[in-house]
C-alpha positions as CSV (number, residue, x, y, z in Angstrom):
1,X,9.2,-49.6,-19.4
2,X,9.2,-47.3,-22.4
3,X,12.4,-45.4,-23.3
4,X,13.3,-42.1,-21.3
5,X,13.4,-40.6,-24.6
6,X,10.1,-41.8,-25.6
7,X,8.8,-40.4,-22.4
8,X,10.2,-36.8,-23.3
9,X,9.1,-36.5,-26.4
10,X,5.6,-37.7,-25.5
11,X,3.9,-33.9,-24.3
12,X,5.4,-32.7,-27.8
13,X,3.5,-35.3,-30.4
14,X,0.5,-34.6,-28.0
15,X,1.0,-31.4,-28.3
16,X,1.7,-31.4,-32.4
17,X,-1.3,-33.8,-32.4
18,X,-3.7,-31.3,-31.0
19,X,-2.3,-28.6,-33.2
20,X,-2.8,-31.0,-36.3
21,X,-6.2,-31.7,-35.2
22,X,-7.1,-27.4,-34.6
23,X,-6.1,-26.7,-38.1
24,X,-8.3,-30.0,-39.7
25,X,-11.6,-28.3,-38.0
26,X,-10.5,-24.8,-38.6
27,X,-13.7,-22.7,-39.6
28,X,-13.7,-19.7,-41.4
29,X,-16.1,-16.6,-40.9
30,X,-18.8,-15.6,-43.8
31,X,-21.2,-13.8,-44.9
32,X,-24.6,-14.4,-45.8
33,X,-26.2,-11.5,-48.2
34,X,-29.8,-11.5,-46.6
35,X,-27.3,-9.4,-43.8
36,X,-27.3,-6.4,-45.5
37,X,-29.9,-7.2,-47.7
38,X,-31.3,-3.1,-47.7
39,X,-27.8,-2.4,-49.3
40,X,-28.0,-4.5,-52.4
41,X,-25.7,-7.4,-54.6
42,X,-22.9,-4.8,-55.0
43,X,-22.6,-2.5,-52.8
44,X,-23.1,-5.3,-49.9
45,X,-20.2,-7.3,-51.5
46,X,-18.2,-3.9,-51.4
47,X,-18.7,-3.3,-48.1
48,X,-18.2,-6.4,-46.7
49,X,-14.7,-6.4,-48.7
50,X,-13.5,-3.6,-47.3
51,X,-13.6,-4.7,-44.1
52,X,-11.8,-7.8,-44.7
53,X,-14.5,-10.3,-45.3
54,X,-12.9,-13.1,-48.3
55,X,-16.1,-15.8,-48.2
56,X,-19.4,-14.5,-49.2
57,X,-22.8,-16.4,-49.5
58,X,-24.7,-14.6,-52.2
59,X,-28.7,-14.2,-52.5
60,X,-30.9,-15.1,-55.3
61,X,-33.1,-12.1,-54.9
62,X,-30.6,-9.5,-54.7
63,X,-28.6,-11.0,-57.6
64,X,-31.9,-10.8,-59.2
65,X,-32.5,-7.5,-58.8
66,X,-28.5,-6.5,-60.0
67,X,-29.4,-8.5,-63.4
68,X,-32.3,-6.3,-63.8
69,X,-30.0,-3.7,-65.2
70,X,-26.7,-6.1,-65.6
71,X,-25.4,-9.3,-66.9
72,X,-24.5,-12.4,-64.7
73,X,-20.5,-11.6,-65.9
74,X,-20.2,-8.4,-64.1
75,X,-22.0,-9.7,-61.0
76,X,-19.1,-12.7,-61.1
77,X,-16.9,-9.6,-61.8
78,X,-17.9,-8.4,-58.3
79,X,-16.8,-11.0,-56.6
80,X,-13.2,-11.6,-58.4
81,X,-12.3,-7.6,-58.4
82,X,-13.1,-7.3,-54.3
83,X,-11.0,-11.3,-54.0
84,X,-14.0,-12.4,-52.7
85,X,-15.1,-16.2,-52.6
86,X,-18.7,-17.8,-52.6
87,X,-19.1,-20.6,-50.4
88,X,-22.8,-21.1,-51.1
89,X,-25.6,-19.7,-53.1
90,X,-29.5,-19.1,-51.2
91,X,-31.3,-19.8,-54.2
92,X,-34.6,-18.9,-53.0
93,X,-36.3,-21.7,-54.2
94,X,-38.5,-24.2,-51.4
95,X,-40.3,-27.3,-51.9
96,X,-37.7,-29.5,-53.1
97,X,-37.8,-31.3,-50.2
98,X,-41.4,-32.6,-48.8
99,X,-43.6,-34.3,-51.3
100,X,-46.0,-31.4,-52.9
101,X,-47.6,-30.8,-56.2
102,X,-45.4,-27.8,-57.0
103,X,-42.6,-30.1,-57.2
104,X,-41.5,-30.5,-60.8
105,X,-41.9,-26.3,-61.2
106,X,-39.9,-25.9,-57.9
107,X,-37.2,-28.3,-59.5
108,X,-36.7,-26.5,-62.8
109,X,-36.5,-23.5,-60.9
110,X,-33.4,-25.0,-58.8
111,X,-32.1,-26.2,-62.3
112,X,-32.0,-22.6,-63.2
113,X,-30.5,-21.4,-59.8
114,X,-28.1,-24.4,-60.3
115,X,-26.8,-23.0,-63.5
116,X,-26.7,-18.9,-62.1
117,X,-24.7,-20.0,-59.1
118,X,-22.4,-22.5,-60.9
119,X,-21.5,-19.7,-63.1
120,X,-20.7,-17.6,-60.0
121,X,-18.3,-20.0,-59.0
122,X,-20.4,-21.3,-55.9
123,X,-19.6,-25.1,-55.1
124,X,-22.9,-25.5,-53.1
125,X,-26.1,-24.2,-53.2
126,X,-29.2,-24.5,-50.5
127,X,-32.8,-25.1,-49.9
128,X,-34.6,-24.6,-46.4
129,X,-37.7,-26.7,-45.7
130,X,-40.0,-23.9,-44.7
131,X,-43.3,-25.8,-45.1
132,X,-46.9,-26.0,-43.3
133,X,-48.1,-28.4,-44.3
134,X,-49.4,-32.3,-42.8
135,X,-47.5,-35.0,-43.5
136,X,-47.4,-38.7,-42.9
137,X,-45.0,-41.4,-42.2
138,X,-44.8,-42.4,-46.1
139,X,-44.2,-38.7,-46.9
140,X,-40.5,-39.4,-45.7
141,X,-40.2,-42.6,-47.8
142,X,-41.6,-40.7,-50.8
143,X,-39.6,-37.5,-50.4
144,X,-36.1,-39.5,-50.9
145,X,-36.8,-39.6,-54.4
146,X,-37.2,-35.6,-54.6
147,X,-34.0,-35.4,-53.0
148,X,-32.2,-37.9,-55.0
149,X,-33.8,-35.6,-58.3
150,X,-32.2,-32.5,-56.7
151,X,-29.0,-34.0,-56.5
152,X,-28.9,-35.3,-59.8
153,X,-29.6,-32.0,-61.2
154,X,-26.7,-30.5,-58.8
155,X,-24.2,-33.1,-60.2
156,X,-25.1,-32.1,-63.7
157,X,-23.8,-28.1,-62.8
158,X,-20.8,-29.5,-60.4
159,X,-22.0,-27.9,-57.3
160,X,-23.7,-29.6,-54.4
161,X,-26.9,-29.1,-52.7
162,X,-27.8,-29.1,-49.0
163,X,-30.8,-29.1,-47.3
164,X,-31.3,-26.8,-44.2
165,X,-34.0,-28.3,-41.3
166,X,-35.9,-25.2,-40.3
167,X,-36.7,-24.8,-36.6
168,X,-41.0,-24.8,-37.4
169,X,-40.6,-26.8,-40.8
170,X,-43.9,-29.5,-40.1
171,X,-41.6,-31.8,-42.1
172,X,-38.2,-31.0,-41.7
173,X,-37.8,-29.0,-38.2
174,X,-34.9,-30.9,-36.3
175,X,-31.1,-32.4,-37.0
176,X,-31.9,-36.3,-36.6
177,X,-34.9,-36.2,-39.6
178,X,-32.0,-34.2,-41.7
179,X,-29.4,-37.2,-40.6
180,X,-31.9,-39.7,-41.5
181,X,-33.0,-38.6,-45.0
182,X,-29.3,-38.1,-46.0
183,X,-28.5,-41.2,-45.1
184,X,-31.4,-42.4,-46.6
185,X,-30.8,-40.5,-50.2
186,X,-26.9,-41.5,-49.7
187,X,-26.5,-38.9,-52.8
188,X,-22.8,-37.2,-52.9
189,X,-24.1,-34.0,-53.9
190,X,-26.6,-33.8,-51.4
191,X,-25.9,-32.7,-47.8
192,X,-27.1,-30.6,-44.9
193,X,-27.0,-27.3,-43.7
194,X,-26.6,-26.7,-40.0
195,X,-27.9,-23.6,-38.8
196,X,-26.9,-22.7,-35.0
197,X,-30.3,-20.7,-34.7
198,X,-32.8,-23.4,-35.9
199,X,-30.7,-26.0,-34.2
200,X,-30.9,-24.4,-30.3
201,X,-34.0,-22.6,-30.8
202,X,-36.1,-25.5,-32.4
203,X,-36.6,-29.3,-31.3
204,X,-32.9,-30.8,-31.9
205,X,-31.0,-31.2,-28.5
206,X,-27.4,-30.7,-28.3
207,X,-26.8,-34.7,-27.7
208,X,-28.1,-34.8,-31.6
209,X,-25.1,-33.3,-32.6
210,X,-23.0,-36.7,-31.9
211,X,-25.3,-38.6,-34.3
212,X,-23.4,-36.2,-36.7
213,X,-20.3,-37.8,-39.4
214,X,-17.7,-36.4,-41.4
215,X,-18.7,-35.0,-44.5
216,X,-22.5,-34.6,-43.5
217,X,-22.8,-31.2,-42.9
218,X,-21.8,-29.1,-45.9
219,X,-22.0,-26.0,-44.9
220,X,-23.4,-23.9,-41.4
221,X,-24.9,-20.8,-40.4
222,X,-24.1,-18.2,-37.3
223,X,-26.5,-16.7,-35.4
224,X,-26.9,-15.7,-31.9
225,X,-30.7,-15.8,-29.7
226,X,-32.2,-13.4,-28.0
227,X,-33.1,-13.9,-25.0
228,X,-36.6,-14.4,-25.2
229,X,-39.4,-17.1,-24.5
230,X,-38.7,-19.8,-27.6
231,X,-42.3,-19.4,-28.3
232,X,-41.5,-16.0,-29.4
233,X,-38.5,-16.6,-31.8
234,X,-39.3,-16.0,-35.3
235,X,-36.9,-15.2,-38.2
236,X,-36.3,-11.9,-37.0
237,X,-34.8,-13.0,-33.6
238,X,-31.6,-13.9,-34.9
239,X,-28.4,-11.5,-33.2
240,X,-25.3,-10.9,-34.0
241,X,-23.1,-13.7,-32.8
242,X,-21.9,-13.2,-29.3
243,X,-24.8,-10.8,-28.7
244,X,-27.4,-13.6,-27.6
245,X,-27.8,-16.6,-24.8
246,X,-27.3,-19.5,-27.6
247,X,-24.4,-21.5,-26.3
248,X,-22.5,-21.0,-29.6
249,X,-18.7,-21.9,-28.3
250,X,-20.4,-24.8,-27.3
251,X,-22.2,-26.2,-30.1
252,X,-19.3,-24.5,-32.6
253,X,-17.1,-27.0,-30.5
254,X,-18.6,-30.1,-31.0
255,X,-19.4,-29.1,-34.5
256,X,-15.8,-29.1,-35.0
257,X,-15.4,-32.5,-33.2
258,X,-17.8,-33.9,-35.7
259,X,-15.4,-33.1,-38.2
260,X,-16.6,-29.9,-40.2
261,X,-14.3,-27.3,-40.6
262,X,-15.8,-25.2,-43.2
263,X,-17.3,-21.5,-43.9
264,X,-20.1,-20.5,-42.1
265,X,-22.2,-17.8,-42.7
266,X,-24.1,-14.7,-40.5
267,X,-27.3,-14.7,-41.6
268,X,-29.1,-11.6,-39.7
269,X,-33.0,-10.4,-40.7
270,X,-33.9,-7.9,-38.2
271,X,-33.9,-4.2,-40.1
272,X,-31.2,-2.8,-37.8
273,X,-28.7,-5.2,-39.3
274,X,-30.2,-5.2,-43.3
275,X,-30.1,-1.1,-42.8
276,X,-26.8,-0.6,-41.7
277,X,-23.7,0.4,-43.3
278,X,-22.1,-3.1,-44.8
279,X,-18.7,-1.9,-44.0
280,X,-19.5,-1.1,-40.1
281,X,-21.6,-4.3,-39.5
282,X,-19.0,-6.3,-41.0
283,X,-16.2,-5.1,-38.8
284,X,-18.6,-5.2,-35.8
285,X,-19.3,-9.0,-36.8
286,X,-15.7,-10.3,-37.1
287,X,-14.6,-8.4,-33.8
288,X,-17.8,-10.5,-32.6
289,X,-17.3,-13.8,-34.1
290,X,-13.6,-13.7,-33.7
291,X,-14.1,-13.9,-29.5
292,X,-16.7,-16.5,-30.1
293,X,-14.4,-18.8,-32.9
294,X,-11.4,-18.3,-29.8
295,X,-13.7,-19.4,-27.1
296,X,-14.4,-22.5,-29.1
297,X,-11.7,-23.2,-30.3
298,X,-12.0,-22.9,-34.1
């Protein structure tokens, strides 16, 4: 028989237990840049600041067009002066991935990035797989060495490099392919992206998400469906969190349970969201978020 005082203090370690175990899968709300992409690199990063927003996922495009007429210091500047952090860097740079011809330009392009966004401060940096074209079962053998080249070049600028599975990618579409080419690479500066829109809305099923471990999934993305046939999603279907039928609580949950506990990022294309005020569409998207994150449970 255990001890009556063993038996009273049980509901409290439980208790503390759970606590410990909220806090280690803890995520935190950002915000990715193609969001209010209409408003720029700084006055996005403004905006977004004064509303309260801390963790920021900068564009390669827009910091592009700021260096048009300024240097890569100030655009750091931007960030320091509002207290802001970058989490991750969209580099804007594709076929890294699948096996293609364009490979060895595409990789000194990311080498490039690699060096902008380590400057920046980011500690990761991504790449979608947004190809067409055919592949074949060697394709998938042969592409292990592109990622393993990536990575290399990642470790060389200190950041890390994930790859995002794109929901109608012909070669990387779904959340087991992006588990088994990890594992396959087993690189520590390469990782994966988890996106909650080209997760539910693409061919992954939710049970894929217990094939996930710890340390996997680098970073994650926030986005809410509308509720439309899936044969009609495209890019610009993505809603505000909380606004859509994706069952994000759910999958934020289990994401959590899998043991990330990261940033993650709304990422929002449709011109009603790029065109509005930073400021306003940041507070509307933490009120948002901030009843989905409870309802999970992160």
């Amino acid at each position: 028989m255990l001890p009556r005082r063993t038996v009273l203090q049980a509901p409290l370690v439980l208790a503390a237990d759970r606590d410990a175990r909220a806090d280690t899968r803890k995520m935190t709300l950002s915000m990715h840049q193609f969001t209010s992409a209409r408003a720029g690199y700084r006055k996005s990063l403004e905006g977004w600041a004064r509303a309260g927003i801390r963790n920021v996922e900068p564009s390669a495009g827009l910091l592009d067009d700021y260096l048009k007429a300024d240097t890569l210091a100030s655009a750091k500047r931007i960030l320091t002066d509002n207290d802001l952090k970058i989490v991750s860097g969209a580099i804007g740079v594709t076929g890294l991935w699948e096996p293609n011809p364009n490979f060895a330009k595409n990789l000194a392009l990311f080498e490039k990035r690699c060096e902008q966004f380590a400057e920046l401060g980011a500690p990761l940096v991504y790449s979608p797989c947004a190809t067409a074209g055919k592949f074949t079962p060697d394709d998938y053998v042969r592409c292990v060495d592109n990622i393993r080249q990536c990575a290399e070049v990642a470790r060389q600028y200190q950041v890390k490099i994930a790859a995002e599975f794109v929901r109608n990618s012909t070669f990387l579409a779904s959340l087991p392919t992006a588990l088994r080419l990890h594992r396959e690479a087993a690189h520590p500066n390469f990782g994966i992206l988890f996106d909650c829109y080209h997760f539910w809305s693409g061919p992954s099923k939710f049970e894929d998400m217990d094939l996930i471990k710890p340390g996997e999934i680098l970073h994650a993305h926030l986005n809410d469906t509308q509720d439309l046939p899936r044969e009609l999603l495209d890019l610009h279907s993505r809603v505000i969190p909380g606004d859509g039928v994706a069952p994000l609580a759910k999958i934020l949950r289990k994401l959590g349970d899998r043991g990330y506990s990261g940033p993650i990022s709304v990422e929002l294309f449709l011109p009603r969201f790029q065109e509005a005020d930073p400021f306003e569409l940041a507070k509307e998207i933490q009120l948002k978020c901030g009843v989905v994150f409870n309802e999970a449970g992160v």
